[in-house]
C-alpha positions, -999 to 999 in steps of 0.1 A, spaced: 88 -294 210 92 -307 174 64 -330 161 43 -328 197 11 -311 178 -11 -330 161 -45 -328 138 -60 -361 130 -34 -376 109 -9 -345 105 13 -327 124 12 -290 132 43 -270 131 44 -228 139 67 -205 128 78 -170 126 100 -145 108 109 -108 107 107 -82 85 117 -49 72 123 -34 42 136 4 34 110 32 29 119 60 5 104 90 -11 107 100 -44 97 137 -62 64 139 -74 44 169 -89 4 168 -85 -23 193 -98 -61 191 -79 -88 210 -99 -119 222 -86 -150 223 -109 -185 245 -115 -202 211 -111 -193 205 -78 -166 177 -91 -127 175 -85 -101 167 -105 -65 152 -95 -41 141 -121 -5 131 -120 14 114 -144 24 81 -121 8 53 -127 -14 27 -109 -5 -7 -112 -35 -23 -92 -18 -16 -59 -43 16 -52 -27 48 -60 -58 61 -75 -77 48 -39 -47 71 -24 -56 101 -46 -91 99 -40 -90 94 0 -64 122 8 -82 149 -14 -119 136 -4 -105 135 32 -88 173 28 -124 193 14 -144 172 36 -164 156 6 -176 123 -3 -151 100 -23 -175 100 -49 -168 136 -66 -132 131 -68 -121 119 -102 -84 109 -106 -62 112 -136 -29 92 -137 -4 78 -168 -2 104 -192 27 119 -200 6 153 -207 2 150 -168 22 166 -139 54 143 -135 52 114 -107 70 90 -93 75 55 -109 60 28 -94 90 6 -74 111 4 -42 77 10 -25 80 42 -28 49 55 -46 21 64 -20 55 84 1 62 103 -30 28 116 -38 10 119 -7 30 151 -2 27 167 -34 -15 159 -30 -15 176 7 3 204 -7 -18 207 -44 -52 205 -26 -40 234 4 -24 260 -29 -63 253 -46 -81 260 -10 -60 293 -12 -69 300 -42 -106 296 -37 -101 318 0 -88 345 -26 -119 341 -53 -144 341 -23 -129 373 -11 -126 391 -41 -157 385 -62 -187 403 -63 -221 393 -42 -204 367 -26 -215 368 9 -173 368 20 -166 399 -2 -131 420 12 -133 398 40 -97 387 50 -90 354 32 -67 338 63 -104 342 83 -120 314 56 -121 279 62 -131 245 38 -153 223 55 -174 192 41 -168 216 6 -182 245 20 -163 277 22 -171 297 58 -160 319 87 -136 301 106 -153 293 141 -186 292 121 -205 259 114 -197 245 77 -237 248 71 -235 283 71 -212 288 41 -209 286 6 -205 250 -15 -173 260 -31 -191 254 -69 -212 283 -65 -183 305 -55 -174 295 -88 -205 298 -107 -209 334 -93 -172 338 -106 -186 326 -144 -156 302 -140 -152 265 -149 -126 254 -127 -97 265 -103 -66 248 -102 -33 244 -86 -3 222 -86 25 213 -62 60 198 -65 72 182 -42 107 165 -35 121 133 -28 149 121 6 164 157 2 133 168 19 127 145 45 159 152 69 185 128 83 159 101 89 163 65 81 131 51 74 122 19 73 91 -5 77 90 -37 98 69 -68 104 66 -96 116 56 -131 98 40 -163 114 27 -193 99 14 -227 106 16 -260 86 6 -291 84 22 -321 77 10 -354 68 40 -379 68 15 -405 57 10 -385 19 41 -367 22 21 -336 20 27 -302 33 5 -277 34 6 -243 47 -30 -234 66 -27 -206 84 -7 -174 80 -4 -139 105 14 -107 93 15 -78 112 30 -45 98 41 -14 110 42 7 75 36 39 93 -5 57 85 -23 29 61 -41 56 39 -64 21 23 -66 -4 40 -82 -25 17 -59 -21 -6 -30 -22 15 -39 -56 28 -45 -70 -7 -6 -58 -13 3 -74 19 -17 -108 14 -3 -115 -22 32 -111 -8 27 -135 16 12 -153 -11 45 -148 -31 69 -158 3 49 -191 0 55 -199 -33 92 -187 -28 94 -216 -1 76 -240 -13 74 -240 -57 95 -218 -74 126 -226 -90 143 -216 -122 161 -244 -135 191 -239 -164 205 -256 -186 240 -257 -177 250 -255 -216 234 -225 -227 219 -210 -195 186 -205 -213 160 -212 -185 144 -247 -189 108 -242 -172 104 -207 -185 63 -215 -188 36 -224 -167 39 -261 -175 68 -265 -158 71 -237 -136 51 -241 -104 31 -212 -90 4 -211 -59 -27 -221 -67 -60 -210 -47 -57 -248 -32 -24 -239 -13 -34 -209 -4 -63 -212 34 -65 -191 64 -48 -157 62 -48 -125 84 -28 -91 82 -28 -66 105 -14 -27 107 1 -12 134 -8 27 121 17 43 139 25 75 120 60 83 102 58 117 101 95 122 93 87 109 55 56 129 50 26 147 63 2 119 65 30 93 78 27 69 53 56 46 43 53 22 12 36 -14 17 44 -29 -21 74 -55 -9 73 -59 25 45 -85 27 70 -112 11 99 -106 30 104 -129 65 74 -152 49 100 -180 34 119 -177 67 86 -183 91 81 -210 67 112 -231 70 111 -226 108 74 -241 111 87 -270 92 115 -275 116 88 -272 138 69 -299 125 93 -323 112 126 -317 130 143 -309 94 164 -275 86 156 -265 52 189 -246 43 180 -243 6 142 -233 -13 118 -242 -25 114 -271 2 110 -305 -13 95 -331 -3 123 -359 -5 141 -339 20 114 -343 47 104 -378 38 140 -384 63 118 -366 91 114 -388 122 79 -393 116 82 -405 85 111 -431 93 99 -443 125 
């Protein structure tokens, strides 16, 4: 029932929104190295923006030699690097996950072939589709990893440096005729105080289903400052023009209102992690815009919740709720 919960002198209003947002692949090319000092390399030419695509680098190949994240060093945003993806649509983490998968197996063959085809090492003419890599240690498959050989002293009997590999991978071409997409769902509480006229949102939920979460650290930080941004699309921003010229009048941070950590209180996000294994090998889908979309939506409808007013039009302002039965009664 509008306006029935209450907090002290403010009243409590819930709502929710959906979401979803496509997820696409792009073509990405990636080349692992594996080094004499027990190090290894990844490089691509994408970039990282601070959403975690070197987190994603690290944790795939760490995760694929069975080593600690530690000795993986990753190399991204040269153009002397293998070509990647750019970073939009959400698409990123989908386009490179398979070109990393694929560039870390072509190295692990590569080693199987060194390991059977040097001298004194313990798998000489042995049959390189009996090897396995386990926690970096090359062995007999069906035999613990602690009997074999750290793969840097396969390479320092060799006399070599490193061994590397790279991998191209495609972009939709590859993935069949699949439509992808990933979904949420959005739900917020506010409170409002008819007494200040002041809303305030203090509690927001999102739950995702963006296939595997390869980080989620870093995933949830994405997630969080789009809810973030769906909260300051409801509630502060708005470009206003001149209507003469069309030359934006707030175009600075004087005048143009923006979130502060003072609007911001409680919020959660959670992952389904259900697997999309249709868009890659890990199941992965993107998670960079998602976390904005249905948060405006669950915002308007916990108003209506708490004040018994449709906003048809953002950001909310105040003058329009001050007509709110609470606040005329």
């Amino acid at each position: 029932v509008v306006g029935s919960m209450k907090r002290g002198n403010e009243i409590l209003g819930w709502g929710m929104g959906t979401a979803t947002w496509h997820a696409g692949r792009g073509s990405a090319t990636v080349r692992v190295r594996l080094g004499a000092d027990g190090r290894v390399r990844a490089s691509s030419a994408t970039q990282d923006i601070g959403t975690g695509t070197y987190t994603v680098f690290a944790v795939v190949v760490a995760d694929k030699l069975g080593i600690s994240l530690e000795r993986v060093d990753v190399v991204l945003g040269d153009t002397a690097l293998p070509p990647g993806p750019m970073s939009g649509g959400s698409t990123a983490t989908a386009s490179v996950l398979p070109a990393i998968d694929k560039a870390t197996d072509n190295v692990t063959s590569l080693l199987f072939e060194l390991a059977t085809r040097t001298p004194g090492s313990a798998f000489e003419k042995s049959d390189p589709r009996t090897l396995a890599l386990t926690n970096g240690r090359v062995h007999a498959q069906g035999q613990a990893a602690e009997s074999g050989v750290p793969f840097e002293k396969l390479l320092q009997l060799r006399r070599l440096a490193s061994l590397e590999a790279e991998a191209h991978t495609g972009g939709a071409e590859e993935t069949g005729k699949y439509s992808s997409h990933c979904f949420g769902a959005q739900f917020l509480e506010v409170a409002w105080d008819p007494g200040i006229a002041r809303l305030l949102v203090t509690r927001s939920v999102t739950v995702i289903d963006a296939g595997r979460i390869i980080s989620e650290k870093t995933a949830r930080n994405q997630i969080l400052g789009g809810v973030v941004w769906g909260i300051s699309m409801g509630m502060f921003e708005e470009t206003i023009y001149d209507p003469r010229t069309g030359k934006p009048i707030n175009n600075n941070y004087a005048d143009y209102l923006v979130p502060t950590n003072a609007d911001i209180e409680q919020m959660e996000c959670h992952f389904v992690q259900h697997p999309d294994l249709h868009l890659n090998e890990y199941g992965a889908r993107g998670v960079g815009e998602i976390g904005l979309t249905g948060v405006a939506s669950a915002l308007t409808m916990a108003v209506y919740h708490a004040t018994g007013i449709r906003v048809r039009k953002l950001p909310i302002r105040l003058e329009n709720l001050m007509s709110a039965p609470a606040m005329t009664a």
